[in-house]
N, C-alpha and C positions, 0 to 999 in steps of 0.2 A: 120076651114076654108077649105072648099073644092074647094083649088088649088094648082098647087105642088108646093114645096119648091121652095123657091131664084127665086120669080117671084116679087116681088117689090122692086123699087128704094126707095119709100117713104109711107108710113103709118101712118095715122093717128087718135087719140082716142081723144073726149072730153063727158064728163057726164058719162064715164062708171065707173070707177074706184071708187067707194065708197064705204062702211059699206052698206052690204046684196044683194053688186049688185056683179060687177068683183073683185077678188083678185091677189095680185101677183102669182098667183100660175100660173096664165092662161096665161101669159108671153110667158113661150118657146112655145107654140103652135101657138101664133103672132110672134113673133119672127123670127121664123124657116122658116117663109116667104120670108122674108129679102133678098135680093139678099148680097154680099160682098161689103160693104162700106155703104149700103143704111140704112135709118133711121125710127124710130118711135119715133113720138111725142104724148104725151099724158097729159090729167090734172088727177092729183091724191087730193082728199081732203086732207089738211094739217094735219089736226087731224090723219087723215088711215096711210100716208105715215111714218109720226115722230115715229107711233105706230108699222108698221109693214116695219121699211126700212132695216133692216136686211136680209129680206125672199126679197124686193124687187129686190135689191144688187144678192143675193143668186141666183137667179132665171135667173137677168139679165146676169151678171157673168157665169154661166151654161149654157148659149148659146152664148157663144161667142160673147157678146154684151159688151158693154163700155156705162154708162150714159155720156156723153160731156157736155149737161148744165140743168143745175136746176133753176128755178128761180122765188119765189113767186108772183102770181097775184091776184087780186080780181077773187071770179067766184061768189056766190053765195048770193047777200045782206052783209052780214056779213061776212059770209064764203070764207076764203081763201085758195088755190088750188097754186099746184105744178107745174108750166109746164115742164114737161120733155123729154129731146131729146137723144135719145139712138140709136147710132151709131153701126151696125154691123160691128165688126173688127178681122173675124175670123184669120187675121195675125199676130197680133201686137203682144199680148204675143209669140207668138210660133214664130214669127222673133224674136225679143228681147233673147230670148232664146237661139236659133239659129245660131245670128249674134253679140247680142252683141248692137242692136240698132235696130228702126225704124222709119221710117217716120209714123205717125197720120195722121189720115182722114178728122183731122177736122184740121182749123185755128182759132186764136186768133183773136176775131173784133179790129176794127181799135177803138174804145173806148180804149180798153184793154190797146193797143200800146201807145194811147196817156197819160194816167194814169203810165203806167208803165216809159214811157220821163219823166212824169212830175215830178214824182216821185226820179229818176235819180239827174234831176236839183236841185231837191229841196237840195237832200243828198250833193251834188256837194257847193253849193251853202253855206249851215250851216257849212261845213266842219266836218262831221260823224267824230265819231271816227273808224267807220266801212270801211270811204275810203282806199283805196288802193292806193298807186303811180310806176308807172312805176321810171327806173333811172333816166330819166328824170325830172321829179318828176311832171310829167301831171297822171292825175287821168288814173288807168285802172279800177277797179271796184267799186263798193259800198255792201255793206253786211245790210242784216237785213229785214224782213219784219214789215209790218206795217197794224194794222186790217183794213180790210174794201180792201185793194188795189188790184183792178182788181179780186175784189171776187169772182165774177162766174167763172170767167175762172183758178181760182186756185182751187174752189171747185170740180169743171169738173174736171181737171188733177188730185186729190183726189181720185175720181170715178174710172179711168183709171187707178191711181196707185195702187188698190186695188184689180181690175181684174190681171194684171200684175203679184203680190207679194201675191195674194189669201191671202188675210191679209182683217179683216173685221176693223179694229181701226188702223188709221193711223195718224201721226201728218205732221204737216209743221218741216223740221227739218232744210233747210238751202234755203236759198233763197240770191241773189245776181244775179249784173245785172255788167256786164264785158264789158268794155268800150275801146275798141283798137283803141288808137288812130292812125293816119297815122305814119308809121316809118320817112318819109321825109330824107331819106342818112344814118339814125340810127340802129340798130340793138335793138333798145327796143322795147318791146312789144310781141315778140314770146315766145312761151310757149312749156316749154321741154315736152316729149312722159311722160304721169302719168297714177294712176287709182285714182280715189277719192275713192274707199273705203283705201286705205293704210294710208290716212289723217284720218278719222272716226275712223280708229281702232289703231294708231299708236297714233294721239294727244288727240281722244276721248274718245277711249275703246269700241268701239260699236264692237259687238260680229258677227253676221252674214251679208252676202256680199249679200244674196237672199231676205231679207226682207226689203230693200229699194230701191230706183229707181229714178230715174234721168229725168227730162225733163227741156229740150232746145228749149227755147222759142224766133223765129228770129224776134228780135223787128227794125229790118233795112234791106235790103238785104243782103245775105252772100254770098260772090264767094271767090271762090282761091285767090282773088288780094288783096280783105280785110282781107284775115286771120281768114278766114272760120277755123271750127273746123276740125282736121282730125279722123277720127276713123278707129281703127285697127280691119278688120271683124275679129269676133272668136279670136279674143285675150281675153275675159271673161273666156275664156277655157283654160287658159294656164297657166300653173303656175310658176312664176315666182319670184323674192324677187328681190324687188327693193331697188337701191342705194339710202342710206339715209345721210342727211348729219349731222352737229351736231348740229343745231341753235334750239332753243327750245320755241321761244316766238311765238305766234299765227301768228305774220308776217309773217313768214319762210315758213306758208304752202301757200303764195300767193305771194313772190317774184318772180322777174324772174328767180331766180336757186331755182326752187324748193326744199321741202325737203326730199320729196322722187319722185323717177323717176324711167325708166323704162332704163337698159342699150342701147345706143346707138346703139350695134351691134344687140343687137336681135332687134330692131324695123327697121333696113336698112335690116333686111333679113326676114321681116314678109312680106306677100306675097299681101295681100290686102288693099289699108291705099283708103277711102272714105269718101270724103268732107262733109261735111255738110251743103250744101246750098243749096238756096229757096231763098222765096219771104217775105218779111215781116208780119209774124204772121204763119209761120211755124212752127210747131212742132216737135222734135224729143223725144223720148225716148230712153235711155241709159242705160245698164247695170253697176253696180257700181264698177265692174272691168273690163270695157271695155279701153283699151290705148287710147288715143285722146291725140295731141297735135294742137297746130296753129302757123302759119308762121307768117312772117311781112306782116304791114297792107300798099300794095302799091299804095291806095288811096288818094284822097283828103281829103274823111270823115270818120269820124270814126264809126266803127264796132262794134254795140248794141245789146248781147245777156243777155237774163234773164235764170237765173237758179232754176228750182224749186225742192227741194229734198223731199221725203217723205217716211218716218221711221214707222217701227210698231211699236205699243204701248208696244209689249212683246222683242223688239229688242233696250231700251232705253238703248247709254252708261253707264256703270257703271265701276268703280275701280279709274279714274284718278282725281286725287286731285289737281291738277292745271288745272281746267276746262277751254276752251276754251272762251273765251264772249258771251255772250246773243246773241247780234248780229252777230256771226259765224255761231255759232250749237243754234238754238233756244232746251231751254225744250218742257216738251211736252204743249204748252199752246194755237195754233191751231190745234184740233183734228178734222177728220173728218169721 
């Protein structure tokens, strides 16, 4: 393409992409066009893409690009085709890196949000054995996914988490949706300064802190007053051994006195703590020893974040014999 680099907001391909025509190879030279944050949408035949999405990944990934959504359509009489929309995000790994988190380019559609409510209620509703209760004993979270639920956009953060963790096989490893309800006078519901990987490897066994990754999905608005999440910039960088307490049952890593945490003094003398709020269908990504805790929720309603975790295939816990529940740490049984 003879025009310079980072001259388009948006790009787009349909009928090129098939067996003897374009191949992934020809990617970074569309790509490189891209201005920071802008997109290309393309159809790829279903048959090319399934056969050659290693190299398309490969290629994407290599230019600082992130696939966001995938999503089967008819194109061709019979023949079905890929739409895909690939988001230049020359920041996102190398903030994450950097800071320890970042805000995404893209949002969750308002589909997603309302699957992932519905979803909530239902858990709320059956009574999971995966719910969670405050002292109070009002629901704060639900644990476990469920196939099919808000697919594209978990598939998408897949994509993303792969550029991220440069891991080509990843699974769904923890998913849960964290429900803070109003404090109303109460002291329930705040959440002490943690890392989650210190949970993964302390009640799981999972060996490395770099080949999984974290996203926080705002399925309501988040501010200060609800109990927005806080993050410690460059606390991923620190190393530190957090207080652990002695409780041993899979509760303990979701109570309100956690079971491991970060000491109180080094988090009042960490230099940078930022909120995590937006608009509903926000995204963040997280390092999985980045500090984050949240305050009380001094709202009327309550405060709805989904969590989506994802694990490489060569990074599966192993050694602990009293396994956590299906519904905590999934095995690997969503790969993508």
């Amino acid at each position: 393409l003879y025009v310079p680099d980072s001259t388009f907001d948006l790009m787009m391909s349909s009928g090129c992409f098939y067996p003897g025509h374009l191949g992934p190879d020809v990617l970074p030279n569309i790509l490189r066009k891209l201005k920071p944050n802008g997109a290309f949408i393309f159809t790829v035949r279903r048959s090319m893409f399934e056969k050659e999405e290693e190299d398309f990944i490969r290629f994407i990934s290599g230019s600082n690009c992130m696939i966001t959504s995938k999503n089967l359509t008819p194109y061709y009489g019979k023949i079905l085709a890929y739409t895909i929309t690939v988001c230049k995000c020359d920041d996102v790994p190398a903030t994450v890196r950097a800071k320890g988190f970042a805000k995404l380019p893209i949002i969750a559609d308002q589909s997603d949000i309302n699957d992932l409510l519905k979803y909530m209620k239902s858990r709320i509703r059956r009574k999971h054995p995966g719910n969670v209760y405050d002292s109070r004993g009002l629901i704060r979270a639900v644990h476990g996914y469920e196939q099919g639920l808000a697919s594209n956009l978990v598939s998408g953060l897949a994509a993303i988490a792969k550029t991220i963790t440069k891991k080509e096989k990843l699974y769904l490893y923890q998913f849960r949706m964290n429900n803070k309800q109003p404090a109303f006078a109460s002291n329930a519901g705040a959440w002490k300064t943690h890392r989650d990987f210190d949970f993964w490897q302390g009640m799981d066994g999972m060996q490395c802190s770099q080949s999984v990754i974290v996203f926080h999905i705002l399925v309501t608005d988040n501010s200060p007053a609800n109990g927005a999440v806080y993050l410690c910039e460059g606390s991923h960088n620190e190393k530190a051994i957090p207080d652990t307490s002695e409780g041993q049952s899979w509760k303990d890593g979701f109570k309100e006195e956690l079971k491991y945490t970060i000491s109180d003094s080094k988090v009042e003398t960490w230099p940078q703590h930022t909120p995590m709020v937006g608009k509903a269908g926000d995204i963040f990504a997280m390092h999985s020893l980045t500090w984050h805790y949240s305050k009380l929720n001094q709202t009327e309603n309550s405060r709805v974040l989904c969590t989506c975790v994802f694990n490489s295939l060569d990074n599966v816990p192993v050694g602990k014999l009293n396994r956590r529940p299906e519904f905590i740490v999934h095995s690997p049984r969503y790969i993508f």
